[in-house]
C-alpha positions as a Markdown table, in Angstrom:
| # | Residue | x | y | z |
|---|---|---|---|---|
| 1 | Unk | 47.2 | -30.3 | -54.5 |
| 2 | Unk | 43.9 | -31.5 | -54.2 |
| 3 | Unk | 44.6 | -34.3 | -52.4 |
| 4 | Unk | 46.9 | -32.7 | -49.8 |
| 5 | Unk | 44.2 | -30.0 | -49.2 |
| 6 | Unk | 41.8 | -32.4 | -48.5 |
| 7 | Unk | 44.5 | -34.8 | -46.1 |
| 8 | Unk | 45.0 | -31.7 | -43.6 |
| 9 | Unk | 41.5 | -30.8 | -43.4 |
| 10 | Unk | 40.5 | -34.5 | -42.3 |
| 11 | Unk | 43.5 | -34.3 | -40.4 |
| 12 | Unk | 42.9 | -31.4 | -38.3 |
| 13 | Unk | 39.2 | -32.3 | -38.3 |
| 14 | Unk | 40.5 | -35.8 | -36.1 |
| 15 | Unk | 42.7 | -33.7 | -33.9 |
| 16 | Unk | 40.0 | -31.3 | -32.8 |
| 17 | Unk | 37.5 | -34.6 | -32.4 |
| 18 | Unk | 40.2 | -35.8 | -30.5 |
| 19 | Unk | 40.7 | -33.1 | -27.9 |
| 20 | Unk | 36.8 | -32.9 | -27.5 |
| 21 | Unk | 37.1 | -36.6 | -26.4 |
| 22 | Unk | 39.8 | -35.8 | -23.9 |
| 23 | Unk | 37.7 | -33.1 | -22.6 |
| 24 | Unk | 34.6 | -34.8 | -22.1 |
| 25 | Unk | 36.4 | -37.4 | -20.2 |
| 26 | Unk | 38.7 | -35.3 | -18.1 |
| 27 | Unk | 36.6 | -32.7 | -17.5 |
| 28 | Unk | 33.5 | -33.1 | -15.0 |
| 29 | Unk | 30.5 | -30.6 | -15.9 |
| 30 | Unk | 28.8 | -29.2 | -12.7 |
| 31 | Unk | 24.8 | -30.3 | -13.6 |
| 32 | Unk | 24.0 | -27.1 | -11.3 |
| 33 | Unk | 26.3 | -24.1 | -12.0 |
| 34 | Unk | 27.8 | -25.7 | -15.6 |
| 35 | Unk | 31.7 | -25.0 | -13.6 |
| 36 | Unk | 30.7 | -21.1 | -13.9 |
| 37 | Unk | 31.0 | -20.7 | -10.4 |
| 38 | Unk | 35.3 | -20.9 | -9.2 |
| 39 | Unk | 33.9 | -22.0 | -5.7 |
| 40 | Unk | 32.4 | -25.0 | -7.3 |
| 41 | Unk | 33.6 | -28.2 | -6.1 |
| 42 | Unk | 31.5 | -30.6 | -8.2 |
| 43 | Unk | 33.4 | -33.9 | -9.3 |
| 44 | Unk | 30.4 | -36.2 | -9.7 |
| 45 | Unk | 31.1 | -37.7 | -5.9 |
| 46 | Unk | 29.3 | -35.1 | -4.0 |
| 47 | Unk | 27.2 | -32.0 | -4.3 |
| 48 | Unk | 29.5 | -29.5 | -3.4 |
| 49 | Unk | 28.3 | -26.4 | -5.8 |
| 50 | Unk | 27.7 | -23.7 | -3.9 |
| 51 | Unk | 24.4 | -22.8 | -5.8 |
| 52 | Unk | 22.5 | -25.9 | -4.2 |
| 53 | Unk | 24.8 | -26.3 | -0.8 |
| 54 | Unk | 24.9 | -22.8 | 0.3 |
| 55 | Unk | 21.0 | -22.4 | -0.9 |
| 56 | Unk | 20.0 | -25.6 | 1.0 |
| 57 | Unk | 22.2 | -24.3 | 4.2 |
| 58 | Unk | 20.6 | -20.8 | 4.2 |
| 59 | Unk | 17.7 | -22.0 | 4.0 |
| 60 | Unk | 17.8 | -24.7 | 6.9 |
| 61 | Unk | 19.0 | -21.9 | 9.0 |
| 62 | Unk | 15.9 | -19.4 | 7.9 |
| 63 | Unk | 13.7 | -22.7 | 9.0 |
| 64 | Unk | 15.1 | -23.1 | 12.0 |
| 65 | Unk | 16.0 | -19.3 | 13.2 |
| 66 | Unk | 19.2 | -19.8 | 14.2 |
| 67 | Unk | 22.9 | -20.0 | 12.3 |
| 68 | Unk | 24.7 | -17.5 | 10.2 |
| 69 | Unk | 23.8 | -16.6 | 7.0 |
| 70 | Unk | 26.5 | -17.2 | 4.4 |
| 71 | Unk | 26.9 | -15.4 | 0.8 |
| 72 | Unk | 30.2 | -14.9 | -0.1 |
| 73 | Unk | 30.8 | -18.1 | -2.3 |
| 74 | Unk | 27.7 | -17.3 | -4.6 |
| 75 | Unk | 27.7 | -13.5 | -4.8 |
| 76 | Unk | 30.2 | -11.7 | -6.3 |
| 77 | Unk | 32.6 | -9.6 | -4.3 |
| 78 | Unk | 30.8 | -6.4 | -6.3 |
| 79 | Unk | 27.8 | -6.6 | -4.6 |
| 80 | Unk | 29.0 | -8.0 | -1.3 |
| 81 | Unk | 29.0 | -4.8 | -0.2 |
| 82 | Unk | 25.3 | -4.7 | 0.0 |
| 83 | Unk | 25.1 | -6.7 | 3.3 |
| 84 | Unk | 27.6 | -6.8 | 5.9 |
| 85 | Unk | 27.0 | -9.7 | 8.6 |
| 86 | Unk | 25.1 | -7.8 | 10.6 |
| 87 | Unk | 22.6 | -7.3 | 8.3 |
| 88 | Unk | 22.3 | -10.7 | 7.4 |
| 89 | Unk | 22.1 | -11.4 | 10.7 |
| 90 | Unk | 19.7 | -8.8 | 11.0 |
| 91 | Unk | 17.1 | -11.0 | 8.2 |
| 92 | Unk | 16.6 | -14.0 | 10.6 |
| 93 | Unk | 15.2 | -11.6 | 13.4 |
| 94 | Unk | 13.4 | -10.0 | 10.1 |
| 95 | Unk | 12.2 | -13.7 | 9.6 |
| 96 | Unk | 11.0 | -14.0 | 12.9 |
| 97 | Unk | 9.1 | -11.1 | 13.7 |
| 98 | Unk | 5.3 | -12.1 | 14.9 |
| 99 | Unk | 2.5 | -10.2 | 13.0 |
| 100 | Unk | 2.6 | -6.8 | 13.5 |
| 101 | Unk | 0.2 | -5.8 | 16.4 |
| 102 | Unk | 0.9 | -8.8 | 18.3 |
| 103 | Unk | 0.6 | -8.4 | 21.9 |
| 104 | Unk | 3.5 | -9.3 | 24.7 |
| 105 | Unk | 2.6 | -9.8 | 28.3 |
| 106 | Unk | 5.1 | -10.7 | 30.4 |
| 107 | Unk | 5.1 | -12.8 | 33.6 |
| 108 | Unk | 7.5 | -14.4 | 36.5 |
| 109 | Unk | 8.1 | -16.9 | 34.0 |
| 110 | Unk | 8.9 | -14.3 | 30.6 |
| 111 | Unk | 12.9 | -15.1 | 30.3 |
| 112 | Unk | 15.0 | -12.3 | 29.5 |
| 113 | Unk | 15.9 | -13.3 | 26.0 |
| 114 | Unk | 12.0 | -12.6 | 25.4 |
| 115 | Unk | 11.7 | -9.4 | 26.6 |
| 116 | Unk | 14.9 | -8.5 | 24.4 |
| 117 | Unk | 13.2 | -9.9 | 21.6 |
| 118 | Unk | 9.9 | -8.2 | 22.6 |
| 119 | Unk | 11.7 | -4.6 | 22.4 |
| 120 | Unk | 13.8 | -5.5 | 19.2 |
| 121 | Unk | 10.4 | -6.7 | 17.5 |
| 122 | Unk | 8.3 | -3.3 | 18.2 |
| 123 | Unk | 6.2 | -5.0 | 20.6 |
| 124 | Unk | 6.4 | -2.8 | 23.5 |
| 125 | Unk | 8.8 | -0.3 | 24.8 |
| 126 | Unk | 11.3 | -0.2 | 27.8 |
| 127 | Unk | 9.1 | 2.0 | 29.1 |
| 128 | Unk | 6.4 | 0.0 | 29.1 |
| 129 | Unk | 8.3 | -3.0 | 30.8 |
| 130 | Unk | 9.8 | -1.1 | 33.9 |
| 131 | Unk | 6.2 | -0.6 | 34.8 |
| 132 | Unk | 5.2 | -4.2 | 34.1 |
| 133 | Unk | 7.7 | -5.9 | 36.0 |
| 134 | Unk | 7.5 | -3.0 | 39.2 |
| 135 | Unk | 4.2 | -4.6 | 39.3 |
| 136 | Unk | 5.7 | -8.2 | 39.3 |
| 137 | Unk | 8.1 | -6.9 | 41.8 |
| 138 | Unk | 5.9 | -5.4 | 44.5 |
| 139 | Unk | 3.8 | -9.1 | 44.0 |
| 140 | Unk | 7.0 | -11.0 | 45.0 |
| 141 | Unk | 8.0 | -8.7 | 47.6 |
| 142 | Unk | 4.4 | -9.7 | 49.1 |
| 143 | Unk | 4.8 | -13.4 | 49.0 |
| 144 | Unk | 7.7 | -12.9 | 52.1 |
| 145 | Unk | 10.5 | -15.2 | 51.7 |
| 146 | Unk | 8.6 | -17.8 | 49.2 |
| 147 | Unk | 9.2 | -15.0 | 46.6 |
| 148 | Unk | 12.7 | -14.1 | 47.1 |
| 149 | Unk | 14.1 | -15.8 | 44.2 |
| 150 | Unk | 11.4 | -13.9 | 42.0 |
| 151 | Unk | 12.5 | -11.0 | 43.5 |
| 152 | Unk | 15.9 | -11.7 | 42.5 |
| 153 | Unk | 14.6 | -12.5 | 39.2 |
| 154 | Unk | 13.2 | -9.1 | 38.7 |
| 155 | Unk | 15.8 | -7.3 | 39.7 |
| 156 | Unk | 17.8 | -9.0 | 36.8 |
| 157 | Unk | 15.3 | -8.0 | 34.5 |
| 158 | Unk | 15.4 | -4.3 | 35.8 |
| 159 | Unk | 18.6 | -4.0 | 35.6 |
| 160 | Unk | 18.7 | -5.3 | 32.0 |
| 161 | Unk | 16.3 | -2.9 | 30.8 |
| 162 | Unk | 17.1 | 0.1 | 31.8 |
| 163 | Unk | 20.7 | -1.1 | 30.4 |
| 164 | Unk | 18.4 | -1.0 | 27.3 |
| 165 | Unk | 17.1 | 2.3 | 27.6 |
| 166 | Unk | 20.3 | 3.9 | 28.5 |
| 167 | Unk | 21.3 | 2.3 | 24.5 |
| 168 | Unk | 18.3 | 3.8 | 23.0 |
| 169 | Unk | 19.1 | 7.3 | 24.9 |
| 170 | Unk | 22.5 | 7.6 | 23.7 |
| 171 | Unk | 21.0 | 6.7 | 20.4 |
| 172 | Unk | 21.0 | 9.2 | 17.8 |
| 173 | Unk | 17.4 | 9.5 | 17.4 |
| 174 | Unk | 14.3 | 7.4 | 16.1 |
| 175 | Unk | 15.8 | 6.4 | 13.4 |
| 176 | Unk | 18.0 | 3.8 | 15.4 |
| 177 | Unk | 15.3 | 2.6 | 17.4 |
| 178 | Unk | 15.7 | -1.0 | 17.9 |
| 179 | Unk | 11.9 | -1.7 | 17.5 |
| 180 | Unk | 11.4 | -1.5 | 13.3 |
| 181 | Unk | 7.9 | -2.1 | 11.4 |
| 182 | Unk | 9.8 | -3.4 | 7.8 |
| 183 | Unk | 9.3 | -7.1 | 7.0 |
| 184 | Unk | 12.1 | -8.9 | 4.7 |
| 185 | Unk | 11.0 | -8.2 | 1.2 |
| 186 | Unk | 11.1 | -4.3 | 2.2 |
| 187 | Unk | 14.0 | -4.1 | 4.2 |
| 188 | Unk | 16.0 | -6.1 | 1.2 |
| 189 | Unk | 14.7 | -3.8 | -1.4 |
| 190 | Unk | 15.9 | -1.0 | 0.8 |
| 191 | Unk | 19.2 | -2.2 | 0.7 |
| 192 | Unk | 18.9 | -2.8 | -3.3 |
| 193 | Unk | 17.6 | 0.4 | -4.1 |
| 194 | Unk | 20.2 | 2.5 | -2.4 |
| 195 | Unk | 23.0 | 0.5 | -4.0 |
| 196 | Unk | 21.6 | 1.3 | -7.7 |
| 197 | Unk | 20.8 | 4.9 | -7.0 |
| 198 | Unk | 23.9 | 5.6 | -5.7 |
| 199 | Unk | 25.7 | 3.8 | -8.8 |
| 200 | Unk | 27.4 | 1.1 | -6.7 |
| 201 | Unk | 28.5 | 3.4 | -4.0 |
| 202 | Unk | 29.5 | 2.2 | 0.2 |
| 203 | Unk | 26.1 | 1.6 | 0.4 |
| 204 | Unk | 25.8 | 1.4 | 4.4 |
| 205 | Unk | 26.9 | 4.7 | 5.0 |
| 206 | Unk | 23.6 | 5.6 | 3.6 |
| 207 | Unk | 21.0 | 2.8 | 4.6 |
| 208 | Unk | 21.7 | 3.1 | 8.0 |
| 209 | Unk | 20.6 | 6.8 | 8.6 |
| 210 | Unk | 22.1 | 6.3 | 12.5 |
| 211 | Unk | 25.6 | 5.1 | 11.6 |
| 212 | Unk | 25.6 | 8.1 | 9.1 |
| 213 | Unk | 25.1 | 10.1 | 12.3 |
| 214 | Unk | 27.3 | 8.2 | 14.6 |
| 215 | Unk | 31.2 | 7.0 | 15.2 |
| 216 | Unk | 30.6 | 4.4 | 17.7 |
| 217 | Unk | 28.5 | 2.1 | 15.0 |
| 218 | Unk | 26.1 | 1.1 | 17.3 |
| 219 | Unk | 23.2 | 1.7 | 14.5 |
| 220 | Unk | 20.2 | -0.4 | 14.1 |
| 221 | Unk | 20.9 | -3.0 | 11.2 |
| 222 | Unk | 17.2 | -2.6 | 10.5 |
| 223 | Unk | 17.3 | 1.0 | 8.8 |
| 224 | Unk | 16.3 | 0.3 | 5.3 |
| 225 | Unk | 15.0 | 3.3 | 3.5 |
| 226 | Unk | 13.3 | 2.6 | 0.2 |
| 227 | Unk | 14.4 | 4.4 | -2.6 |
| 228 | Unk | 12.4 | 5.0 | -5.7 |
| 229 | Unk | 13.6 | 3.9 | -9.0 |
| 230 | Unk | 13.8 | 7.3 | -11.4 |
| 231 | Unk | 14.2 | 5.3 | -14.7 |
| 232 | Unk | 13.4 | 1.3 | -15.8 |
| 233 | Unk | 16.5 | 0.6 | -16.6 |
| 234 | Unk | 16.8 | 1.4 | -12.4 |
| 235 | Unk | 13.8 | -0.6 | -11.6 |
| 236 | Unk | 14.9 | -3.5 | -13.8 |
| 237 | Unk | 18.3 | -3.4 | -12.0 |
| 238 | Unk | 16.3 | -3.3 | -8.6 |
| 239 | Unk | 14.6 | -6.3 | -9.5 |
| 240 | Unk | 17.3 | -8.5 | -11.0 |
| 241 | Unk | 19.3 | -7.9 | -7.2 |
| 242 | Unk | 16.2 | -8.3 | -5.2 |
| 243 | Unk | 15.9 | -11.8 | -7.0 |
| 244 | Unk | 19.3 | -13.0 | -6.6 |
| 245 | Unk | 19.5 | -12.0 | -3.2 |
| 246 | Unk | 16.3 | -13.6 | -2.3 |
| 247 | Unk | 17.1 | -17.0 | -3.9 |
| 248 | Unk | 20.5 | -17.0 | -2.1 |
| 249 | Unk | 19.5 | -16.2 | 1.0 |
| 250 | Unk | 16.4 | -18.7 | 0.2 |
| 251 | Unk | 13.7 | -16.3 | 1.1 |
| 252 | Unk | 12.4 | -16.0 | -2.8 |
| 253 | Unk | 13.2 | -18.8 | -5.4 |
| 254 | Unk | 14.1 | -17.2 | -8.4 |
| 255 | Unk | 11.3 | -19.4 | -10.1 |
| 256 | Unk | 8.6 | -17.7 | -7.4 |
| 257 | Unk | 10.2 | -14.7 | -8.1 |
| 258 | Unk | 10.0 | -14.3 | -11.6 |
| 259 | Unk | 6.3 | -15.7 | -11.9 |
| 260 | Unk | 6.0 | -12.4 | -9.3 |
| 261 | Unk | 7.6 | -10.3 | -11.9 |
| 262 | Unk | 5.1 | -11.2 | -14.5 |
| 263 | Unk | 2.1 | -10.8 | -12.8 |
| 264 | Unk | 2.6 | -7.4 | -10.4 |
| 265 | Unk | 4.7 | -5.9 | -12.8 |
| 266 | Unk | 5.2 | -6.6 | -16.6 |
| 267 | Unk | 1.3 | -7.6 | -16.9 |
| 268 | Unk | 0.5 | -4.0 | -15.2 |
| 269 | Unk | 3.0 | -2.7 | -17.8 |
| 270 | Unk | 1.5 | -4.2 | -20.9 |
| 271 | Unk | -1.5 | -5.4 | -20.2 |
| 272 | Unk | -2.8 | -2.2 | -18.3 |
| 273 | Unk | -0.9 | 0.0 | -20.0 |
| 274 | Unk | 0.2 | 1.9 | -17.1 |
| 275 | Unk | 3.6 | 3.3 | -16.9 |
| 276 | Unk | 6.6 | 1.2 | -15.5 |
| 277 | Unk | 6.7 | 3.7 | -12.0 |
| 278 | Unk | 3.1 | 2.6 | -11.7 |
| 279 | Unk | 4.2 | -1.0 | -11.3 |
| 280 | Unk | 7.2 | -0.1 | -9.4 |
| 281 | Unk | 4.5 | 1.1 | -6.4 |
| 282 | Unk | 1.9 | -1.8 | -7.1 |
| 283 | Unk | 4.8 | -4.2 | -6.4 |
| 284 | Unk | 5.9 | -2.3 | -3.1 |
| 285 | Unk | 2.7 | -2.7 | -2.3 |
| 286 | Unk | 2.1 | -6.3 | -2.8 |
| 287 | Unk | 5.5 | -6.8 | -0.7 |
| 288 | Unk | 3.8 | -5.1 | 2.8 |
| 289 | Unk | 0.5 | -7.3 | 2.2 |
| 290 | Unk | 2.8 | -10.8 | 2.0 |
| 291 | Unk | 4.7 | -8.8 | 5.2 |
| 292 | Unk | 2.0 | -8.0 | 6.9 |
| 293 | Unk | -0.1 | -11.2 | 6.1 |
| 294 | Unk | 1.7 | -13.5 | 8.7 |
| 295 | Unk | 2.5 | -16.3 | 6.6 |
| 296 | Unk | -1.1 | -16.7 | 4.8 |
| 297 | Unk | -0.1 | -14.9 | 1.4 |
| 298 | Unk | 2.6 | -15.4 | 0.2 |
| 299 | Unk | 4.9 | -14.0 | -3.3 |
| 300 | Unk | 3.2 | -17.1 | -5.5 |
| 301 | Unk | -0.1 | -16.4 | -4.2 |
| 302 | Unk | -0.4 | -12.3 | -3.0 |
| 303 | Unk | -1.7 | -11.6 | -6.7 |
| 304 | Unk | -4.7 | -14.1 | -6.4 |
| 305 | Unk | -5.5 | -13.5 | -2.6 |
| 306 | Unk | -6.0 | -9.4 | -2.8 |
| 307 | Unk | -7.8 | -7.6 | -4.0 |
| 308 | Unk | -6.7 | -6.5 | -7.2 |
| 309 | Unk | -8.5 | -2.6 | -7.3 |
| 310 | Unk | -8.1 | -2.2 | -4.0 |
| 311 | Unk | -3.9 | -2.6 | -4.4 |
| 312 | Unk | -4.4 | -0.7 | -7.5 |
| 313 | Unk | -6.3 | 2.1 | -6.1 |
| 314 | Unk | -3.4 | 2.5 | -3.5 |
| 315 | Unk | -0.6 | 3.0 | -5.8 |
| 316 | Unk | -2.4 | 5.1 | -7.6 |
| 317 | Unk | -2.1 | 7.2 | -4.6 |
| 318 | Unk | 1.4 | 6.4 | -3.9 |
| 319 | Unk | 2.0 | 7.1 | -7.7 |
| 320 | Unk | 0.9 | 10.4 | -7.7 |
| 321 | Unk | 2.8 | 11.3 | -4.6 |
| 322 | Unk | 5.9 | 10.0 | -5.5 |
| 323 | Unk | 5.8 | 11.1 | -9.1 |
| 324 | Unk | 4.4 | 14.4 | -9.4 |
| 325 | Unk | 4.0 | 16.1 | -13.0 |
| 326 | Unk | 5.3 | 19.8 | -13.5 |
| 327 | Unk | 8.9 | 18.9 | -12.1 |
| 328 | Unk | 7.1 | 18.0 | -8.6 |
| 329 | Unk | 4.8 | 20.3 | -8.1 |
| 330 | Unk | 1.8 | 19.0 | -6.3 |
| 331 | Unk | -0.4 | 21.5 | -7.0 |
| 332 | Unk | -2.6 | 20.9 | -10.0 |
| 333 | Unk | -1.8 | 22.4 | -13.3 |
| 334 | Unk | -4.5 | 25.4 | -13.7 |
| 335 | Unk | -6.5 | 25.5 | -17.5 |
| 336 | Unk | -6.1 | 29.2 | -18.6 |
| 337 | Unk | -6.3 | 30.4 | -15.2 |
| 338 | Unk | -9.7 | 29.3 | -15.0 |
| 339 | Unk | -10.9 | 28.0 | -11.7 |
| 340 | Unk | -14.2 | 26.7 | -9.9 |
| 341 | Unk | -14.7 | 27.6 | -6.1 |
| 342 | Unk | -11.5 | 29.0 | -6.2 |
| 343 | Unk | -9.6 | 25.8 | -6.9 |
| 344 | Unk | -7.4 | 25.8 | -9.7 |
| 345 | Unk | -8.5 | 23.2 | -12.6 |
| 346 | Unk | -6.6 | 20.2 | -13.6 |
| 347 | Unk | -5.6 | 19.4 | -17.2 |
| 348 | Unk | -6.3 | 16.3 | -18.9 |
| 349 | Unk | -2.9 | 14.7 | -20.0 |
| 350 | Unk | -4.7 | 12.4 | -22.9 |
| 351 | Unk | -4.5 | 9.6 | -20.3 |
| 352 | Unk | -6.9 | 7.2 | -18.3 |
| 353 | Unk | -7.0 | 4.2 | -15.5 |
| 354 | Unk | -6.8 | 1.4 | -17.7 |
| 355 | Unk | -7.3 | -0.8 | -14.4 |
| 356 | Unk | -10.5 | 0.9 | -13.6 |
| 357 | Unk | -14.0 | -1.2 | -13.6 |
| 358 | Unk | -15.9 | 2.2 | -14.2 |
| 359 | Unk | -16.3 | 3.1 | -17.8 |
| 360 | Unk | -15.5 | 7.0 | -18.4 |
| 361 | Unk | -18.7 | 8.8 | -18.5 |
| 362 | Unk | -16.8 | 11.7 | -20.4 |
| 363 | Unk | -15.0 | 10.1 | -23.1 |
| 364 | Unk | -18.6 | 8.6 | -24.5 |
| 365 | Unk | -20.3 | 11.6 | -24.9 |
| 366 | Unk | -18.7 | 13.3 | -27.9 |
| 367 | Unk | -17.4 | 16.6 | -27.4 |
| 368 | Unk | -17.4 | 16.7 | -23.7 |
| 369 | Unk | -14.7 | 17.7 | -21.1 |
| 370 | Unk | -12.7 | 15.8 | -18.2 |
| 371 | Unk | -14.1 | 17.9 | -14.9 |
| 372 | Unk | -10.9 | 18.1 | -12.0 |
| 373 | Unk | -12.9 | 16.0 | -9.6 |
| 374 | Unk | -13.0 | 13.1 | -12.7 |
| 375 | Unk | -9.0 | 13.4 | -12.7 |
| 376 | Unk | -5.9 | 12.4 | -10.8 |
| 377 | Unk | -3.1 | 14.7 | -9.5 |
| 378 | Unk | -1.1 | 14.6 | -12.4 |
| 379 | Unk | -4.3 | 14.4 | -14.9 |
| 380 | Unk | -5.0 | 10.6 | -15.1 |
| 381 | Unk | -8.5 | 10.1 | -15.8 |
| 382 | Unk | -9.7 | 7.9 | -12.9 |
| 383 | Unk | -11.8 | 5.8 | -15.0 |
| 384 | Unk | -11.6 | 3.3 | -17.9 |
| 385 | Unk | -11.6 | 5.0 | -21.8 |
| 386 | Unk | -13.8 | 1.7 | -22.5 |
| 387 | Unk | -17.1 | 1.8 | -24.6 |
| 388 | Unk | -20.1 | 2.3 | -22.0 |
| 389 | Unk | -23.0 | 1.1 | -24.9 |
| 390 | Unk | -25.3 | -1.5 | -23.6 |
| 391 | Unk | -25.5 | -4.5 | -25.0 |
| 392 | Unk | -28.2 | -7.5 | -25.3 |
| 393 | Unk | -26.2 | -10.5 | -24.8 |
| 394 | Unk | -23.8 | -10.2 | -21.8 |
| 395 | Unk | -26.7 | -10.0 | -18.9 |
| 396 | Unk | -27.7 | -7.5 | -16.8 |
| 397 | Unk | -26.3 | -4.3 | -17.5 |
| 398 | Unk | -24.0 | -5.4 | -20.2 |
| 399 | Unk | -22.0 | -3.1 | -21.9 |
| 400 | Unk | -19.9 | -2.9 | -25.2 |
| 401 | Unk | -16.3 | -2.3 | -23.9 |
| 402 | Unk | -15.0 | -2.2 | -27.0 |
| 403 | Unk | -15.8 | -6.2 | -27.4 |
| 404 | Unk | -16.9 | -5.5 | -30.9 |
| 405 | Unk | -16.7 | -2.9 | -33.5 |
| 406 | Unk | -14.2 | -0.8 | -34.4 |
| 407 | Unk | -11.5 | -0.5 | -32.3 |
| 408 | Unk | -11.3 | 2.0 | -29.2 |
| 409 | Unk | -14.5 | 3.4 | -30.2 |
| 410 | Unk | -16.9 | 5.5 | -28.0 |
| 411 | Unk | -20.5 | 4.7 | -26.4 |
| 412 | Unk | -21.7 | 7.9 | -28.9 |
| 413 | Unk | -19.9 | 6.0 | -32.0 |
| 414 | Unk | -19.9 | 2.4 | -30.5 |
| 415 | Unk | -20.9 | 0.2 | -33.7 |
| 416 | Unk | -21.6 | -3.2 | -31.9 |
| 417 | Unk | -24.1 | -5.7 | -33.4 |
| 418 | Unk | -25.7 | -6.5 | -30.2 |
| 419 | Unk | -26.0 | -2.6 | -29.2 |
| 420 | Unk | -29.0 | -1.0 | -27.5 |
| 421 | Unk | -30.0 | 1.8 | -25.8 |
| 422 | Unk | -31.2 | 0.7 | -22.3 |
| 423 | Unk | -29.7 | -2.1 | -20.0 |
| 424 | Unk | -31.0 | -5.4 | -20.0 |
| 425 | Unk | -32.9 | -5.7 | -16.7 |
């Protein structure tokens, strides 16, 4: 019995080392996608997985401005519906746009492709240009005959723009202006953020606050209105899309993009110990600076090259703005209907700036209050609960915070070895 037992189980043991030999040399294993991806076309010949060709082909198109974007074969149909072609159309001119404030003159020799692209940037107005090239026009009507073909020429362009301002009259309001101040990284988050706060809905009915206006869908494809995460399990979602789009569309490597993660977000989280919201606004912020920067910071680099209280400061602001305590209220919570000047006081919620340089003057003195002009909207301390005690060996005016001693302690009960009670000069 024994015996047989043992025959099957070597038996069956050879069949299924057997099979795995089959497989291993039937079966050719993707290096890039491991065969997870059905558009995959691997077969140890060529490269054709769709995670490195359609990467490297959006990404040659990004470089050189022009092409078509292409998705389909690495997204799944699920979230598709974030980006029709126009909008991915749309990123190239995103791509493109010179630094904001850049100025546009135009000339006998501006082409009308650039004053298109001059009016679709935000760089001047149609307005604007029917005064600029009258001008040109009343210089070529001077010249006599040698100008007639300029004259011609600005006729053309005439006749163009005001075609252009007749679209942006019939539009359905600012909204679908065709000039737009959004840079990629916002205009993508846009599109994320609406699709996870409204569950997966059609999701371009609501970006594009013209089309939701208009039937003829002649909307601007670059309406992207940011909405704020109201949980982290939102936020985290917002994220994980932001970062796959960005490394298909090969604006954001998923290796730059989770090295971004780390530093503007989960360090501000648990190193800073400020709440997850905070982060969300610190890391819309560092997206208008990389924007705005033209080129010079970029994702890998925005954390080193800004300054780091300065972005702080700012979504403090935007924090407080966006996430108001009391159900939204804005006004500040009064103490026992005291008030001062006829201000209502503001409530200390137990909590502090963790990012701030400035020790708290008030939580080292024992037994003294947080004043409203010491405290954010919602309560925040504005400053550091860090020990303020000077101390001898850290140069001039050293202090404590908390190096030493026991842990979280005050300047009034700070029990450093190296504590004394004046700076060092």
């Amino acid at each position: 019995m024994t015996s047989s037992i043992f025959f099957f189980s070597s038996w069956s043991l050879l069949v299924a080392l057997l099979l795995l030999c089959s497989y291993g040399v039937s079966a050719v294993r993707c290096p890039h996608c491991s065969n997870q991806f059905a558009s995959c076309n691997y077969n140890g010949a060529d490269l054709g997985c769709p995670t490195m060709t359609t990467v490297a082909t959006n990404a040659a198109t990004i470089v050189k401005g022009i092409g078509t974007l292409s998705i389909a074969s690495i997204i799944a149909p699920r979230f598709l519906r974030l980006f029709r072609q126009t909008h991915l159309d749309s990123l190239l001119h995103l791509i493109k746009r010179p630094m904001p404030g850049t100025a546009f003159s135009i000339t006998m020799d501006t082409t009308a492709s650039a004053l298109l692209n001059a009016v679709q940037y935000g760089l001047t107005s149609t307005h604007n240009l029917l005064f600029a090239i009258g001008d040109l026009l009343d210089e070529a009507r001077a010249r006599g005959e040698a100008g007639a073909a300029d004259v011609a020429k600005c006729k053309d362009h005439l006749d163009l723009v005001k075609t252009l301002g007749r679209m942006d009259t019939c539009s359905s309001g600012p909204e679908s202006s065709t000039a737009y101040a959004c840079g990629i990284l916002s205009f993508v988050w846009g599109k994320v953020s609406i699709f996870v706060m409204n569950e997966c809905m059609d999701v371009h009915r609501v970006l594009d606050i013209s089309e939701a206006k208009s039937s003829d869908n002649t909307s601007s494809t670059f309406t992207a209105k940011i909405h704020r995460a109201q949980t982290m399990e939102q936020f985290s979602e917002m994220m994980n899309l932001f970062a796959m789009y960005a490394h298909a569309l090969s604006f954001g490597n998923f290796m730059v993009m989770s090295h971004f993660y780390e530093h503007a977000v989960y360090d501000t989280i648990r190193l800073r110990h400020e709440a997850w919201s905070f982060s969300q606004e610190l890391l819309l912020i560092m997206f208008r600076r990389v924007e705005d920067s033209g080129g010079k910071i970029t994702l890998s680099t925005v954390y080193e090259e800004t300054y780091l209280n300065t972005v702080m400061d700012e979504a403090r602001v935007n924090h407080s703005m966006f996430f108001r305590p009391l159900g939204g209220n804005p006004k500040p919570a009064p103490l026992d209907g005291a008030s001062s000047g006829g201000n209502p006081r503001i409530i200390w919620n137990k909590k502090f700036s963790s990012s701030s340089p400035r020790a708290c003057p008030h939580f080292n003195l024992k037994g003294r209050d947080h004043p409203s002009k010491d405290l954010l909207p919602d309560g925040t301390c504005k400053f550091n609960h860090t020990c303020n005690k000077w101390v001898s060996h850290k140069g001039k005016n050293g202090q404590c915070r908390n190096e030493e001693g026991t842990a979280g302690h005050a300047g009034f009960s700070c029990d450093h070895s190296k504590k004394q009670d004046s700076p060092v000069p």
